[in-house]
C-alpha positions as CSV (number, residue, x, y, z in Angstrom):
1,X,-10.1,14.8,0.4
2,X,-7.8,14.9,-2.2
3,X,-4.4,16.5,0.1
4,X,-5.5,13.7,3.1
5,X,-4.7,11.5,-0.2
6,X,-1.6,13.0,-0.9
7,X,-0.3,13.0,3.0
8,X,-1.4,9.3,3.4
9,X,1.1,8.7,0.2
10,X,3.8,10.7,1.5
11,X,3.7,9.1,4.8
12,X,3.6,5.4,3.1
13,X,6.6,6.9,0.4
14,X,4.1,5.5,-2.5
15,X,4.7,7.2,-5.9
16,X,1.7,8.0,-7.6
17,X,1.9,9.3,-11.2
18,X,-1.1,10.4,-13.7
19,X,0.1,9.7,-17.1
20,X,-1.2,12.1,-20.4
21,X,-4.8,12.3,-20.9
22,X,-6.5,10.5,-24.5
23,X,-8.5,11.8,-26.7
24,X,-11.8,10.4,-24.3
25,X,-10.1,12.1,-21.3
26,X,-8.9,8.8,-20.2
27,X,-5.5,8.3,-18.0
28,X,-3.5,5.5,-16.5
29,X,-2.2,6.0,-13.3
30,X,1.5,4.4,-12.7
31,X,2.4,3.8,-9.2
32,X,3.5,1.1,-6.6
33,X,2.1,-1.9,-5.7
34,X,2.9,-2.5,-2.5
35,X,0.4,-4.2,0.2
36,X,0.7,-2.6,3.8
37,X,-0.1,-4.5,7.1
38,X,-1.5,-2.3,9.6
39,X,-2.5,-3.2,12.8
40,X,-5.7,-2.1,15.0
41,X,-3.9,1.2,16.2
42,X,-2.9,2.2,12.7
43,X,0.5,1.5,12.7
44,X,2.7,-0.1,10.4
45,X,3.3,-3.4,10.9
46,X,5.1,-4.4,7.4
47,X,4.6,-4.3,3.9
48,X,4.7,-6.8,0.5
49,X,5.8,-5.8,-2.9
50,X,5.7,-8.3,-5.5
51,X,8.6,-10.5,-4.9
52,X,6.7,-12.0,-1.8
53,X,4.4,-15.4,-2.6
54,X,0.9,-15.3,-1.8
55,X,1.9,-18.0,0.8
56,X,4.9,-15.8,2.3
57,X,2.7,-12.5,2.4
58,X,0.3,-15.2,4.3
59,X,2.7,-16.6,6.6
60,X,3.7,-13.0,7.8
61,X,0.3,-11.6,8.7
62,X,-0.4,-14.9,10.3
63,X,2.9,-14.9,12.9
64,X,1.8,-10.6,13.0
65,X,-1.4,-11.9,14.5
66,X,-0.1,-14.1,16.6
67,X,2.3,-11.5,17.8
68,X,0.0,-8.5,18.5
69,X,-0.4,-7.1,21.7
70,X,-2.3,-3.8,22.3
């Protein structure tokens, strides 16, 4: 539901921001663009904004795999 939405983006600190509405009712939503890494237990295992290459962001969940241990 819609405040499980909001706790999930408070617990990642992820802004989230309707804009003003247009004459259709259409908005755009600003917010961040970050890529989280969780792992099987639901924790966080790192995260990627957009200064990381497609290859670095690869590298990482790679050596996270490698790494995991239950």
């Amino acid at each position: 539901d819609e405040e499980a939405v909001r706790a999930a983006g408070r617990a990642f600190r992820v802004y989230a921001s309707a804009g003003p509405r247009d004459e259709d009712g259409d908005y755009v939503v600003d917010h961040s663009v970050l890529l989280y890494l969780l792992a099987p237990d639901g924790l966080l295992h790192d995260y990627y904004g957009r200064g990381k290459s497609h290859q670095q962001v690869a590298d990482s969940v790679r050596r996270h795999m490698r790494g995991y241990r239950p």
